[in-house]
N, C-alpha and C positions, 0 to 999 in steps of 0.2 A: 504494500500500500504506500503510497505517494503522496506526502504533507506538504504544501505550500504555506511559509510560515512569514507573514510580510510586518516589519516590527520594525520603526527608524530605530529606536532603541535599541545598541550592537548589543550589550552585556544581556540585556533581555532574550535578544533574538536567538545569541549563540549557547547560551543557558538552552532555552526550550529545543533547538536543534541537538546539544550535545544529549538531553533528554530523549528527546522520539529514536533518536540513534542507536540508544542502549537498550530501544524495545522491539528494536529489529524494523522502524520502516524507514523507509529512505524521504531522503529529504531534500529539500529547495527552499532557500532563503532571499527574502529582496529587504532592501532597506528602506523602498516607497513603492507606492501603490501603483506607479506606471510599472515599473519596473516588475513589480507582482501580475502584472495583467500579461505582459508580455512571456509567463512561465507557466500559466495554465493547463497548457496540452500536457493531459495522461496525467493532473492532479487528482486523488479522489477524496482530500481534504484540502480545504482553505481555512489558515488561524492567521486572522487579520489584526491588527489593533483598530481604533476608531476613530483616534484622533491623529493625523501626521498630516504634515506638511505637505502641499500640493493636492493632488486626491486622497481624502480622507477614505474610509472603514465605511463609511456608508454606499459611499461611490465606488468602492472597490466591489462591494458586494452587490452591487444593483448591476455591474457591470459582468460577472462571474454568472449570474443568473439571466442574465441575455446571453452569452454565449454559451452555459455548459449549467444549464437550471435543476441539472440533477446533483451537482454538486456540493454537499451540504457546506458552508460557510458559517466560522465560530467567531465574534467579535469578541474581542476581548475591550474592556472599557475601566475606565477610572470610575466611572460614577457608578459607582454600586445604586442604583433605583431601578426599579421595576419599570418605568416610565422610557428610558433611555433603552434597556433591552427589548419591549415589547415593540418600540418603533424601530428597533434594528430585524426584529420576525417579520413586522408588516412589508419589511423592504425583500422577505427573503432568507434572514438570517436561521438559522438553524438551532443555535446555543448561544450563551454568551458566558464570558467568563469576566471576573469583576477583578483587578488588581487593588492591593494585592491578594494574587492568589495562590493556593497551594500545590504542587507540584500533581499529589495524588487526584486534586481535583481537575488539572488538565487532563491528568491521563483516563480517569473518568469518562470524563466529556467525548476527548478526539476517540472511545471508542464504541462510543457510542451515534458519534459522527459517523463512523465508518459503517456499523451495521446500516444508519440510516442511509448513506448513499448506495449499501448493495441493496436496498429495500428499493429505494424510485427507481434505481435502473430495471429493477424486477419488473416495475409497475409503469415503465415508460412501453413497455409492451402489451400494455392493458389497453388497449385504444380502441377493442370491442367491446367495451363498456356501451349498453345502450345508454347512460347517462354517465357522460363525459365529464361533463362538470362536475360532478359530484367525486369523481375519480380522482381529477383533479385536487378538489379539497380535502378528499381522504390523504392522498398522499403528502400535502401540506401539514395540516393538522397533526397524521398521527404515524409521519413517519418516523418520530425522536420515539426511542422506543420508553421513554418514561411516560408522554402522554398517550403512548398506547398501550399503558397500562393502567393508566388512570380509567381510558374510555373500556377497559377489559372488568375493571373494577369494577364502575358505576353500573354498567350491563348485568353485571351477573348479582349486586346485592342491591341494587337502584340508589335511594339519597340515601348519600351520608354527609358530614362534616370534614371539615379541614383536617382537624385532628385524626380523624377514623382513616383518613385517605393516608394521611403522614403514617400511622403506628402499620396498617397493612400493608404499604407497598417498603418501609421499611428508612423511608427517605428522611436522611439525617439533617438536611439544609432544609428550613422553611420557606426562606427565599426563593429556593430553587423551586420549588414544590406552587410558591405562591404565583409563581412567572409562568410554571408552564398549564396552570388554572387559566392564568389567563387569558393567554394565547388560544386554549380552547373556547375560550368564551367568548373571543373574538372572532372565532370563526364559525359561531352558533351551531358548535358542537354540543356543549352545556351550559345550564346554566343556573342561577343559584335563587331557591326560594325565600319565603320572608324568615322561614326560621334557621337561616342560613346554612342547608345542606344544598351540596350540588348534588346534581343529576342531569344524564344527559336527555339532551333534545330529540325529535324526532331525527334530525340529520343526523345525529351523532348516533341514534338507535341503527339507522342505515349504515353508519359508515360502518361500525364494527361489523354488521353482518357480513357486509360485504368483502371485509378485510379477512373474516373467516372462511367465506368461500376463497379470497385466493388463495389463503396460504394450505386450506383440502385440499387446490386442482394444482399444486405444484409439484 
């Protein structure tokens, strides 16, 4: 597997490369976002930063998803909010990671990047879907394999709570756990009653089904 790691920060950059290096994948480094555009052929991860000089982390990623939109792309950001990563999803983005962050939680992440990018290229061959759209946003929504366990969750026990969600799927970050609620919720996958449990929506009743029939006919 193939990491594109684009970080003006050298001592950052070569940290995280000398990291992914030790875990057996090969790797590609740029120091700015043209230069990262220019190294995309045969990447199956992008770990971008969001803020650099010239084209920032946003633009890099709006750009990675017009040419190669199966691509999952991980921003990494200073501003630890909810706010800053879910408009980095809406562009695209995949994950995000908050500096400073911890080593074990990069490695976390890019591998669960990775499952997610051999998930869409699975589903980039889905294109007999009689509803496309829908395909589409399955594959958006719940191709990071912790929101498609949330939607695996909510299916099989209906509403529960924040907490009930956190102690079953096992998820140590609340953040992480609170971000990637939201991201379904923005794609009216689920959504959250007065007595504040989620549960998913009819789309999102769909999407699992249908995410179950692919992974029977595979």
């Amino acid at each position: 597997m193939n990491i594109l790691i684009i970080e003006d920060d050298q001592k950052m950059r070569e940290g995280l490369k000398e990291m992914f290096i030790s875990e057996g994948y090969e790797v590609i480094t740029a120091s700015n976002g043209k230069e990262g555009l220019e190294n995309i052929e045969g990447v199956d991860v992008v770990l971008t930063d969001l803020v650099m000089p010239g084209l920032n982390g946003l633009e890099v990623l709006r750009e990675v998803k017009r040419q190669r939109p199966w691509v999952p792309v991980i921003v990494i950001t200073a501003f630890a909010t909810i706010e800053s990563a879910v408009e980095a999803i809406k562009s695209g983005a995949s994950d995000y990671i908050s500096k400073p962050f911890k080593l074990n939680e990069v490695q976390v992440t890019i591998k669960r990047a990775i499952e997610e990018s051999k998930f869409a290229k699975q589903q980039e061959m889905a294109r007999d879907l009689s509803a496309i759209s829908l395909g589409r946003s399955i594959v958006k929504s719940f191709s990071n394999p912790l929101r498609r366990n949330i939607g695996e969750l909510l299916f099989n026990k209906g509403k529960l709570r924040f907490t009930d969600i956190k102690e079953e799927l096992g998820v140590e970050d609340p953040t992480k756990l609170s971000f990637h609620l939201r991201v379904l919720k923005s794609e009216n996958m689920i959504d959250q009653g007065k007595d504040k449990r989620y549960f998913l929506t009819e789309n999102g009743e769909k999407a699992i089904e249908t995410l179950r029939i692919w992974k029977k006919d595979k």
